[in-house]
C-alpha positions as CSV (number, residue, x, y, z in Angstrom):
1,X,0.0,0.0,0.0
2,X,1.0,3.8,-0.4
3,X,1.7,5.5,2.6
4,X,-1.0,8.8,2.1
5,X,0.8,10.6,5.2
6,X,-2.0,11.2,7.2
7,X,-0.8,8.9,10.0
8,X,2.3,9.1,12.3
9,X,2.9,5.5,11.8
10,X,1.4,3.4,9.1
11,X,-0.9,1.4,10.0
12,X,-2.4,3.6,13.0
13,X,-5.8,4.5,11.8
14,X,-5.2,7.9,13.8
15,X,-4.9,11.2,12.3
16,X,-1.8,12.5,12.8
17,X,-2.3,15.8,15.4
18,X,0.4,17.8,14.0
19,X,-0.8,17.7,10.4
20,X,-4.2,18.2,11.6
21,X,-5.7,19.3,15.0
22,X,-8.8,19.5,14.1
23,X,-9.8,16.0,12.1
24,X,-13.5,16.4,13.2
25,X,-13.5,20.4,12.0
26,X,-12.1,19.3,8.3
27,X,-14.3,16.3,8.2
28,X,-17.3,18.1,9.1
29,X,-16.0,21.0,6.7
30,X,-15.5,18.4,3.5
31,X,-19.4,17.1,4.3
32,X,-20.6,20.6,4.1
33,X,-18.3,21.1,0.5
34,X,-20.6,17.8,-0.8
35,X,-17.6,14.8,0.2
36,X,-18.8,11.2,1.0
């Protein structure tokens, strides 16, 4: 598999809280700009 970055280790399943602090903000953000 490719390594997309988001995690601090691969195979975490955890957003990585330096790249993004705020994973509920951006989710709920990309739902209001129409992503699935």
């Amino acid at each position: 598999e490719i390594d997309d970055m988001w995690e601090d280790w691969y195979g975490e399943a955890e957003f990585s809280s330096q790249k993004f602090p705020d994973p509920r903000g951006m989710i709920d953000t990309l739902r209001e700009l129409g992503f699935r």
